[in-house]
Structure formats: C-alpha cells, structure tokens
C-alpha positions as CSV (number, residue, x, y, z in Angstrom):
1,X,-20.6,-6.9,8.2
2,X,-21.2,-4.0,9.4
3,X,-23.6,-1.1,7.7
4,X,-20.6,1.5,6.1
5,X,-22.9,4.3,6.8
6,X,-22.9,3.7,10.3
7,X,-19.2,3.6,10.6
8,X,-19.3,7.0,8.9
9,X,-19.6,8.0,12.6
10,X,-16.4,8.2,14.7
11,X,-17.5,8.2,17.9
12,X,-19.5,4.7,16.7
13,X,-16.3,3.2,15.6
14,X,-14.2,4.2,18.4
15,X,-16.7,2.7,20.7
16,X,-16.9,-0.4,18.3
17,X,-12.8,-0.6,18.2
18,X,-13.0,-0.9,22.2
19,X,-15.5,-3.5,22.7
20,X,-14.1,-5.5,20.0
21,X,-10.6,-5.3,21.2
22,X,-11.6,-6.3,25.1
23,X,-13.3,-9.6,23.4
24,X,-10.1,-10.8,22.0
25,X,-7.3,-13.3,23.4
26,X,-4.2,-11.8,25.0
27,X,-2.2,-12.6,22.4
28,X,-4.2,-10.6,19.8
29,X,-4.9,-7.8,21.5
30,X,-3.9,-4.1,20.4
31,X,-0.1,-3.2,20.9
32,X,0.9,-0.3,22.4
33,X,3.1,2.4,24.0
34,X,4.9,2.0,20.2
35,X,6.8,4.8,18.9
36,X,5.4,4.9,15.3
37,X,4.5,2.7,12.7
38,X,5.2,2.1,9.0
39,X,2.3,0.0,7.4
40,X,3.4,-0.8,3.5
41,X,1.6,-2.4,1.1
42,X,3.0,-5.3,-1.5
43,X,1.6,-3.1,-4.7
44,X,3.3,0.1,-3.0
45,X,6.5,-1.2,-2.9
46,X,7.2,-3.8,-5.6
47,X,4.8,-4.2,-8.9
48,X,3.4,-8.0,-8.6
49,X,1.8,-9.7,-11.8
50,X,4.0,-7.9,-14.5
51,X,5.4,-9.8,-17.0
52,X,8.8,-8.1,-17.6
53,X,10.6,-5.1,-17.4
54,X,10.5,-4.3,-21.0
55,X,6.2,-4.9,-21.2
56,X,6.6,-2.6,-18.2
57,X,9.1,0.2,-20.3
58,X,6.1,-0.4,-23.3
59,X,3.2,0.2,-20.8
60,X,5.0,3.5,-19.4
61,X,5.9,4.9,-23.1
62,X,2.3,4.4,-23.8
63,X,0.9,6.1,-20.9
64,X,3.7,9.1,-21.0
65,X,2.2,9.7,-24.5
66,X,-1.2,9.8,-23.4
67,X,-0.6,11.4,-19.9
68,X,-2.4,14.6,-18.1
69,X,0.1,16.4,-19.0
70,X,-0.5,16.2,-22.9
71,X,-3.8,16.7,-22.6
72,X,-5.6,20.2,-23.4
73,X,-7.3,22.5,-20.8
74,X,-10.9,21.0,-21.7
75,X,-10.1,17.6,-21.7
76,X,-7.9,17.9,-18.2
77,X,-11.1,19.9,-16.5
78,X,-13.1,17.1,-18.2
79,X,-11.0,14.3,-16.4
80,X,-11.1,16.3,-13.5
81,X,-14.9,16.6,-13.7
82,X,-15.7,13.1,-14.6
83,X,-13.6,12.1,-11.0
84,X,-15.7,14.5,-9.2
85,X,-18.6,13.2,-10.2
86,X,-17.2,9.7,-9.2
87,X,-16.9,10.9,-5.7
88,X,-19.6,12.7,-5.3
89,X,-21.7,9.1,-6.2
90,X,-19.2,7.2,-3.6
91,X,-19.5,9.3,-0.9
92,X,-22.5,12.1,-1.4
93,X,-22.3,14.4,1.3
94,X,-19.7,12.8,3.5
95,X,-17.4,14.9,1.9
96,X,-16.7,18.7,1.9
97,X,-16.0,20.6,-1.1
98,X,-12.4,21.4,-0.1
99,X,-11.8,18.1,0.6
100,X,-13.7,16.8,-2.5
101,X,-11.4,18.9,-4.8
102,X,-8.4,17.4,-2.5
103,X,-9.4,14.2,-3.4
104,X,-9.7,15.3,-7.4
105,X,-6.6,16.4,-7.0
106,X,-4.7,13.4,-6.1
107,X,-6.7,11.1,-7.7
108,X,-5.7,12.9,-11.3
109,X,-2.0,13.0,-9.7
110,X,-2.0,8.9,-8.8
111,X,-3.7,8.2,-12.0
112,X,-0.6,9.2,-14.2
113,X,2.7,8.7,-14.4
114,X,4.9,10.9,-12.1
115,X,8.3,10.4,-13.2
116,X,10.7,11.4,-9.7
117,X,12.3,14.8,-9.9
118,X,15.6,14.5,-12.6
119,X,14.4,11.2,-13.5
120,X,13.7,8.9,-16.8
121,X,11.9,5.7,-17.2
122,X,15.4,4.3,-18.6
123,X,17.2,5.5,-14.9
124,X,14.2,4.5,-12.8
125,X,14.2,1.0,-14.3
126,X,17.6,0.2,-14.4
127,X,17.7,0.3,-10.7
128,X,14.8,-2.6,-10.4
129,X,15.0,-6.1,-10.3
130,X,12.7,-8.7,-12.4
131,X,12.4,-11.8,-10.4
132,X,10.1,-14.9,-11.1
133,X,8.4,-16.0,-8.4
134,X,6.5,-19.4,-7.9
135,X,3.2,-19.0,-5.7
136,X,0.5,-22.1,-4.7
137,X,-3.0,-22.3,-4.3
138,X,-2.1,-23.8,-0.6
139,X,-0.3,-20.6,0.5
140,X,-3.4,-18.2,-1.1
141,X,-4.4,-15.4,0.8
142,X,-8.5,-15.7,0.7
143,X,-10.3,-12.3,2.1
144,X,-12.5,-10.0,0.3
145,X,-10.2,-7.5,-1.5
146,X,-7.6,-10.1,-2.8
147,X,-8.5,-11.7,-5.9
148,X,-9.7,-15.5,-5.9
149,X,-7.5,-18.0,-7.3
150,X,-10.2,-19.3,-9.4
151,X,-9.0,-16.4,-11.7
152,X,-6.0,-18.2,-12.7
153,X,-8.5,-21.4,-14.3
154,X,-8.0,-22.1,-17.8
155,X,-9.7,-24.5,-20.5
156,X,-7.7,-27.3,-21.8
157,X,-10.2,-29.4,-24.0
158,X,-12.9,-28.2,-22.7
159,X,-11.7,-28.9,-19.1
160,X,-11.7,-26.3,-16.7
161,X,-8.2,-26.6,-14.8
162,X,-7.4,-25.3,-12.0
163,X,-3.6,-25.0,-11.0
164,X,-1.8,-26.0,-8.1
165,X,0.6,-23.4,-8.9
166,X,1.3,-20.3,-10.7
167,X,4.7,-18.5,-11.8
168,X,4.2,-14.8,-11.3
169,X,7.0,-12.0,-12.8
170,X,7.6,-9.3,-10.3
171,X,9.6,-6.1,-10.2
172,X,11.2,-5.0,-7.2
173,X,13.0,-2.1,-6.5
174,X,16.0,-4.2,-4.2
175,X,17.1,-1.4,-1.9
176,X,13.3,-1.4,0.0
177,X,14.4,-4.5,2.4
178,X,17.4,-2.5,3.0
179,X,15.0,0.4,4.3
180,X,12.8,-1.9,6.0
181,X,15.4,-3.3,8.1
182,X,17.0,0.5,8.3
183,X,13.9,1.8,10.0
184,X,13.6,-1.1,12.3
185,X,17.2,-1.0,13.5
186,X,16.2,3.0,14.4
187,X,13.0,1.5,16.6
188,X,10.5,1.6,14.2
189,X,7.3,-0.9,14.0
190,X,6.9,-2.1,10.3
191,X,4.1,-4.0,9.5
192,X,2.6,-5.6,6.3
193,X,-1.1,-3.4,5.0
194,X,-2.2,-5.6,2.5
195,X,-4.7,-8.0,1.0
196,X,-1.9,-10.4,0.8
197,X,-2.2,-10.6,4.2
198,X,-0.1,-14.0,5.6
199,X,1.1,-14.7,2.4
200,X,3.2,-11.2,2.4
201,X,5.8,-13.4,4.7
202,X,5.7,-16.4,2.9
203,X,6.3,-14.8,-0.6
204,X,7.5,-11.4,-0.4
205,X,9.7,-11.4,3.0
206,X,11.9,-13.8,1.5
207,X,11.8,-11.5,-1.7
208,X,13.4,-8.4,0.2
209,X,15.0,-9.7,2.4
210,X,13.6,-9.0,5.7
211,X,11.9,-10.8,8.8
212,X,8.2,-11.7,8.6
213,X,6.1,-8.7,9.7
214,X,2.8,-8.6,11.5
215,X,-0.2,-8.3,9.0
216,X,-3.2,-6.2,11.4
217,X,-5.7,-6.8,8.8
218,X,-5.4,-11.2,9.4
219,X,-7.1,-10.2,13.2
220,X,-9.1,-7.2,12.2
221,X,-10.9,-9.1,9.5
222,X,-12.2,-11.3,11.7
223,X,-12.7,-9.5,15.2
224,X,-13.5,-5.6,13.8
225,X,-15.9,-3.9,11.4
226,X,-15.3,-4.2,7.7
227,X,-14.1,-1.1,5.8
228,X,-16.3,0.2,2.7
229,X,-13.2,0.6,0.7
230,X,-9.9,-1.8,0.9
231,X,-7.9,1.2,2.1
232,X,-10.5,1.8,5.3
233,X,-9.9,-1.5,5.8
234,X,-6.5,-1.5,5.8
235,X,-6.2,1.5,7.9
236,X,-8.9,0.6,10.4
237,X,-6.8,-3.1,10.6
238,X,-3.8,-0.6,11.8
239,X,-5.6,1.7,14.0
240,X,-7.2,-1.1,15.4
241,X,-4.1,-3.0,16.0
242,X,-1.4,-0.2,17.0
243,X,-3.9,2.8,18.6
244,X,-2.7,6.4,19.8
245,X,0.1,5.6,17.6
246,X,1.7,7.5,15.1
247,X,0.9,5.6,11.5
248,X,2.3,5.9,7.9
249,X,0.7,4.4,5.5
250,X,2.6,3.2,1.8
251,X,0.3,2.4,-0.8
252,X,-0.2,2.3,-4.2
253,X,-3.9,3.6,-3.7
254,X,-4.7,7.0,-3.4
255,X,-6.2,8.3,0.5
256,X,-9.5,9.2,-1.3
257,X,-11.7,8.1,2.2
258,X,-8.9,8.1,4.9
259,X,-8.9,7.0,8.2
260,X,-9.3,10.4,9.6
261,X,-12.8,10.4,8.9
262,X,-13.5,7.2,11.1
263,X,-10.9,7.7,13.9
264,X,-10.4,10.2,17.1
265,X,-7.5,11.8,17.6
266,X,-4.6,14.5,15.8
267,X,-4.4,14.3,11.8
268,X,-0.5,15.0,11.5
269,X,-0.6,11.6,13.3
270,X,-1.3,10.0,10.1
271,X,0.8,10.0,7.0
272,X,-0.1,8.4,3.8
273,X,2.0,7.9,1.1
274,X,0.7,7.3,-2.4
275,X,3.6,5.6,-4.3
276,X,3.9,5.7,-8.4
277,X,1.2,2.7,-10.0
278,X,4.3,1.8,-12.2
279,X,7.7,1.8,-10.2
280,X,6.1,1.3,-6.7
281,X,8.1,3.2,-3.7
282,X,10.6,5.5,-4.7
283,X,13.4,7.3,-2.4
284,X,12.1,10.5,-3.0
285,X,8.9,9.0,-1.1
286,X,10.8,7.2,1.8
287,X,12.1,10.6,2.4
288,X,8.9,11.9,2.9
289,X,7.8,9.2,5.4
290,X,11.6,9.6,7.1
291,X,11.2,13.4,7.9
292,X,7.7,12.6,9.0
293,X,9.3,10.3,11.9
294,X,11.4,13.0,12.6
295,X,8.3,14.6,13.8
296,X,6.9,12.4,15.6
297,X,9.5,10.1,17.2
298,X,11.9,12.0,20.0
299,X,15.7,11.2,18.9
300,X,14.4,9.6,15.4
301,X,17.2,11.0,12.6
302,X,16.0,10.9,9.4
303,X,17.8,9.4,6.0
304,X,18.3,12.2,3.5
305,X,17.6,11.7,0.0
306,X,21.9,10.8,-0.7
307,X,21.4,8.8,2.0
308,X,18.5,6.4,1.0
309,X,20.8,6.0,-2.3
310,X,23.4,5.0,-0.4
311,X,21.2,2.0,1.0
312,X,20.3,1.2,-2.8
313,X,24.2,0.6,-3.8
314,X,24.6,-2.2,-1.2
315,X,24.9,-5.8,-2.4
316,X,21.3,-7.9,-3.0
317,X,21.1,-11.4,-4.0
318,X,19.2,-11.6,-7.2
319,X,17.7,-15.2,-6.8
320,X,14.5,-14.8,-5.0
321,X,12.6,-17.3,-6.4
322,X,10.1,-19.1,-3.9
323,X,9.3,-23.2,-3.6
C-alpha cells in the first residue's frame, strides 16, 4: 500500500492516477467525456443490519433525548472540543484552521439526529420499508473497510460455527430506485461507492429495483493507491474511474478528509452529500444533489422537492427478499 502521507501530495497522486490507469486492460480503463456522476453508498441510502423499524423508532427516541440540541453551552463546546482534538491527531497540520472548524462542524451535525424540515420520526418512518434479506458467505464482499464474515461465528457447544448464511433486516426508504432510475433516464452515470462493492448488485439492486451499477472501488483496489480513510478511498476509486468529471458523492459518512485535498481540478466539481445515520437519503437531500446537476450538466432539469414526492407515491413491490 501506498505511504498516506505521500498521497497527501496532489500532484503525486495525479501522476500516480495516470501511470496506473495506462497499465490497465481496455476494458477497465477510466471512462470519460460523461456528463456527471452520482456515486451512492448502501449505508447512505438504506440502513443495512437493523433489526426492525420499531428498535429503529427506540434507538431514535433515545438519541432525540440525548441530542446536541439538549445539551448545555459547556457541554456542546466540550463535544465540539473533544472532535477537534480528534482531528487535529488524524490529520495534524494537513488541515487549516478554517477548514478544521468546517470539519467540527459537520462532524457534530452528522453525529445527531437531523430530523428533515416539518418532519417527525413517526412521518419519516412510515414512508420506509423493513425487508428481510438473506445474504451468503459465497456472495461476501472481502476488502479492507467491509467487515469479515468471521464476525457472524457463534459457539454452539463449544464449537465455533461459522454460517453459510445470514438473514439480515433492512430498512429502505422505496422511492430511491425510483430516483436512481429517474436520474439515469435524464443521462446521468450512477454508480455504486461502497465497501459492498460487487455484492451491492447481487443484494441491494434487486432490493430497489434498479439495474446493476458499476462499483469503481472493485478495479481501484487493486490497480490504484489505497485511501487512508474509507471515504478517500471511495472517492479516489471515482476519480480514478470517471476523471474531469463532475462527481456527487451520497454517504452516510461525513467529508471530514475529501477528495479535494488529493485531486487537481475545480471544487464546485464535487458534491458530497452526508445523508441522516438513521433514515439514510432523504428528498430534501436528493434535491440538493438535483440542483447541483443543474449546474453542471447543460439541459439537466432538476426534480423539485413536490416532485421527488411524487416519485415516492408510485407503486413498489414489497417482497425483496434475496436466495
């Protein structure tokens, strides 16, 4: 792997990105003359690994009562020091002190639950979906950032098993398909930017409803440099994979260390979206990435918010549960 503090340097990992990229196959190599893309992450969109939507309404009453917001003025600036301080030890004197705070800032605001505008956890849940799904050891993604299936191993007198298969309880919010396959019908790349890699088409395709997707980060992590953080890697894998092109980026993670550090080029060409931990991708945030198209894409016409609603009311079939 490469040494992160070398890739700190973006001249060094622009000149990396194009030696790498002339040593690969035809087939794998960069795409471009795109109009913009739309990476999205599974944890940004849907909420894997949850065990229902009423642990889910318990988990967001608990954290409502305990939230920034209830806090007092000394222990807000103490939360707010204590993520400095983080910072500061992850990335010393990479970072600016405007852009430190910037990072406090939305770090405190990701950390929390952000009800949307006029909304209640009763009216935000009742528009998702709980659906089990069935996933095998066989069709695992196995990279650095996604968690070993050895996790799911269990003693059963005093045997350690290890399952072929796992049932997992997802919430999904139904009308994202319908936007996926909205901004692809209006020319837009979407691709998968996650440690699920593959296994986003093999699971979570099927779940929404749309067309497998290209997943950069399956070439990237074996032709490019490694990322010190899973969100350089993912947005390397894109930048790597779609360059001089227009990029948003979906994620439940906040931009602490963003690409912009590590790659040449315009900033308002990158957008990133950090979606709510609890709910995943909300309207109010596709509108956001839809008005940044509008920018960047001649002819692109963006969804208002009544709009994007409109996409949520249309039919969805409620069994999505995988072999």
């Amino acid at each position: 792997m490469a040494d992160p503090n070398e890739l700190r340097d973006s001249q060094c990992f622009s000149n990396r990105l194009a030696q790498r990229r002339q040593e690969l196959p035809d087939a794998l190599r960069p795409r471009e003359n795109l109009p913009a893309i739309v990476a999205i992450d599974i944890d940004g969109v849907i909420r894997p690994l949850i065990k229902s939507i009423t642990e889910l309404k318990k988990a967001l009453e608990a954290d409502v009562a305990n939230s920034y917001g209830k806090m007092t003025p000394a222990q807000q600036q103490a939360k707010r020091n204590t993520k400095r301080q983080q910072l500061l030890d992850l990335f010393g004197t990479a970072v600016g002190d405007q852009q430190l705070e910037k990072f406090v800032e939305n770090s405190v605001h990701h950390s929390h639950l952000r009800l949307p505008e006029g909304e209640t956890i009763d009216s935000v849940l009742g528009r998702m979906s709980e659906v089990a799904l069935l996933v095998t050891a066989e069709h695992w993604a196995v990279n650095r950032y996604h968690r070993s299936w050895d996790n799911f191993s269990y003693l059963d007198d005093n045997k350690l098993i290890v399952p072929a298969d796992v049932e997992m309880h997802i919430v999904i919010n139904p009308w994202v398909g319908r936007w996926v396959r909205s901004l692809q019908k209006r020319g837009i790349e979407v691709c998968w930017s996650t440690s699920w890699s593959q296994t986003a088409n093999c699971y979570f395709a099927p779940l929404l409803q749309i067309d497998p997707m290209e997943t950069p980060v399956n070439v990237y992590d074996q032709h490019g440099s490694g990322g010190a953080s899973i969100t350089q890697w993912k947005e390397r894998a894109a930048v790597w994979r779609y360059p001089d092109t227009p990029i948003a980026y979906i994620d439940d993670e906040y931009f602490g260390n963003s690409v912009s550090g590590f790659v040449d080029g315009p900033q308002d060409q990158f957008l990133k979206v950090s979606t709510n931990k609890y709910f995943g991708l909300q309207p109010s945030d596709a509108v956001v990435v839809e008005n940044w198209l509008a920018t960047q894409v001649s002819g692109f016409v963006a969804l208002s918010a009544p709009e994007i609603t409109q996409l949520e009311s249309e039919p969805y079939a409620e069994d999505a549960r995988q072999a």
